[in-house]
C-alpha positions as CSV (number, residue, x, y, z in Angstrom):
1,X,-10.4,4.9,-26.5
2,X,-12.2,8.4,-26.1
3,X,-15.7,8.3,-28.0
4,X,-15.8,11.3,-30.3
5,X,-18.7,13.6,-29.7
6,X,-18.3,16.0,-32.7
7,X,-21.2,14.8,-35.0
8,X,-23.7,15.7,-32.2
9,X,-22.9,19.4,-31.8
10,X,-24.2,21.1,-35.0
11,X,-27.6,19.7,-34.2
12,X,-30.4,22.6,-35.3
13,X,-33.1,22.2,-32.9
14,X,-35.8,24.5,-33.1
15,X,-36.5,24.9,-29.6
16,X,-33.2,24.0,-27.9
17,X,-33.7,27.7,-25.9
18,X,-35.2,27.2,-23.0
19,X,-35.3,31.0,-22.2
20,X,-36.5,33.9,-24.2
21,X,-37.0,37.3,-24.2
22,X,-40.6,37.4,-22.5
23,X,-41.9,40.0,-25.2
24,X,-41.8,37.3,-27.6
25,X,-44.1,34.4,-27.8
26,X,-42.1,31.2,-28.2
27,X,-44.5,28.8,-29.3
28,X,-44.4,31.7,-32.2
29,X,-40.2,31.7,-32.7
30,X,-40.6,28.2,-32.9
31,X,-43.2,28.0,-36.0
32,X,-40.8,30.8,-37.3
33,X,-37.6,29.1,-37.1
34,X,-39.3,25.9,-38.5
35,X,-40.6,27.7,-41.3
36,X,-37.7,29.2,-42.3
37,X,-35.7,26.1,-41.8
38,X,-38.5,24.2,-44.2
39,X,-37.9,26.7,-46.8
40,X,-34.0,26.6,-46.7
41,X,-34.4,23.0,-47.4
42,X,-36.8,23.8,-49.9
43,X,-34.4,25.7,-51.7
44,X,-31.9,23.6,-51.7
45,X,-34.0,20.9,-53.1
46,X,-34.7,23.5,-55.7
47,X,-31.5,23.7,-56.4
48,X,-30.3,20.0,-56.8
49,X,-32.9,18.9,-59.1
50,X,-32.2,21.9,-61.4
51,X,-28.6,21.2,-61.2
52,X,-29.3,17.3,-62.1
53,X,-32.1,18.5,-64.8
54,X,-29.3,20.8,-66.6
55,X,-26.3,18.1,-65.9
56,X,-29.3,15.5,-68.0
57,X,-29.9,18.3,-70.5
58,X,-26.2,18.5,-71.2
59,X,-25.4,14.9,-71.6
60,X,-28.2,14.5,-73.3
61,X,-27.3,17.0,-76.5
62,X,-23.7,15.5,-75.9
63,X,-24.7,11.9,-77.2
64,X,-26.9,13.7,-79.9
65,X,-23.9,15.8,-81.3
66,X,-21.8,12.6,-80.6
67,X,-24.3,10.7,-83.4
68,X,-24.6,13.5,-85.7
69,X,-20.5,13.8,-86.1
70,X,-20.7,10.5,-86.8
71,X,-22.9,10.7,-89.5
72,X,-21.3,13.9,-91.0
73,X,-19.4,14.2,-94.1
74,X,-17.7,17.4,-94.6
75,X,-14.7,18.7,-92.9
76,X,-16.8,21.9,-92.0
77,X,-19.1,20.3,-90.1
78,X,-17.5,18.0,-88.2
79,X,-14.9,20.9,-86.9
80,X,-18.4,23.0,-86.4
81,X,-19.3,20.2,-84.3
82,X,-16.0,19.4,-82.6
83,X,-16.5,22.5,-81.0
84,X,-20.3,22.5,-80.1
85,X,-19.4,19.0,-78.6
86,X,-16.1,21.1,-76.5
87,X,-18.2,23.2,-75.2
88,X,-20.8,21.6,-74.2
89,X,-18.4,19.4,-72.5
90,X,-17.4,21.9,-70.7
91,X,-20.5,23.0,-69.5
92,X,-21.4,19.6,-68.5
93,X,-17.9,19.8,-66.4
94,X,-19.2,23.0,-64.7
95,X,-22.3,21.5,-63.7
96,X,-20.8,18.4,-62.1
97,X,-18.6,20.9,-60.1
98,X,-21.8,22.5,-59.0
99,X,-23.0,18.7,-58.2
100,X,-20.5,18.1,-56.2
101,X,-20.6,21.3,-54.4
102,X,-24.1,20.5,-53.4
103,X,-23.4,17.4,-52.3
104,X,-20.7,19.2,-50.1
105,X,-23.2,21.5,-48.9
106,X,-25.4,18.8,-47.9
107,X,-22.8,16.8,-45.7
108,X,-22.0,20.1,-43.6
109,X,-25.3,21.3,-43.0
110,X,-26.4,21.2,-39.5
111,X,-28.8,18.3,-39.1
112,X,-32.4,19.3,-37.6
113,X,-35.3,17.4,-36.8
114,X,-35.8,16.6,-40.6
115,X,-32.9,15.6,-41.8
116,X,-31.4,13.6,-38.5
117,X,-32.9,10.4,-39.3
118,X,-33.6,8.8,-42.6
119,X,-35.6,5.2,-43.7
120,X,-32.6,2.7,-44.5
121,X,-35.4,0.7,-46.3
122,X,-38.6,0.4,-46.6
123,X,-40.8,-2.5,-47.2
124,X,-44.7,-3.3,-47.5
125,X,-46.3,-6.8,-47.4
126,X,-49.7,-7.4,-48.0
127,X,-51.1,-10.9,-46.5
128,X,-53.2,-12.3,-49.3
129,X,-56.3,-14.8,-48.1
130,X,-56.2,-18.3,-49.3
131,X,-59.0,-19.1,-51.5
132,X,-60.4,-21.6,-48.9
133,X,-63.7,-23.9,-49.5
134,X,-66.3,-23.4,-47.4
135,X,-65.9,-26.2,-44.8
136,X,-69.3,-27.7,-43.2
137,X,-69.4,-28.5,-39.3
138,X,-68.9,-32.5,-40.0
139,X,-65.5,-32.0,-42.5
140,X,-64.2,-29.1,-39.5
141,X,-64.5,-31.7,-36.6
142,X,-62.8,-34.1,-38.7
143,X,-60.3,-32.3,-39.9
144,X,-59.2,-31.4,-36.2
145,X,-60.0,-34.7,-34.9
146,X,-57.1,-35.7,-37.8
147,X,-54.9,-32.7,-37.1
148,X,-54.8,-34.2,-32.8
């Protein structure tokens, strides 16, 4: 069974050039292409967390227009509504599109320092001290002499 090497090729390294043009400083293009890599992602970021704040937003006046046609009582305003509801359904539809185009976005992206490794979990202990008495010499030596 071949192994399948394909995952490993779009890897962005920022110094995967091992030659340059001598005019240029590379310690330099390296800072640059990491800065401008750290600002891409930046943006992106940007961009999720808007789309999820607007996707919230949107089902948020959904269940509040959802309660108030419940409560209505003329015709009028429930078809007034209706159609608030409709739209903003479909705007809420539009959103998860963009969602789920971001999510795309983020699978294909090449992976780089950054982004190639992520914590699967994360987990702190903290050893708490036993609220021990104060043990004189006599009680320690018969205590071990006990324990032996």
């Amino acid at each position: 069974m071949p192994i399948d090497y394909s995952k490993w090729k779009d890897i962005e390294i920022s110094d995967d050039e091992d030659d340059t043009h001598p005019n240029i400083d590379t310690p330099s293009l390296y800072r640059w292409r990491h800065q401008a890599r750290v600002e891409r992602m930046g943006e992106f970021e940007k961009k999720k967390s808007e789309t999820k704040e607007c996707m919230d937003k949107s089902q948020r006046e959904i269940s509040e227009l959802k309660a108030k046609l419940a409560q209505a009582d003329r015709e009028s305003d429930k078809k007034k509504i209706e159609a608030d509801i409709e739209k903003l359904e479909k705007q809420f539809s539009d959103w998860k599109s963009k969602e789920e185009e971001l999510e795309k976005q983020e699978r294909l992206a090449p992976w780089n320092i950054d982004t190639i490794c992520r914590d699967g979990f994360s987990k702190t202990t903290v050893n708490k001290i036993d609220n021990k008495k104060e043990m004189s010499e006599e009680e320690r030596l018969d205590q071990s002499q006990q324990f032996m």
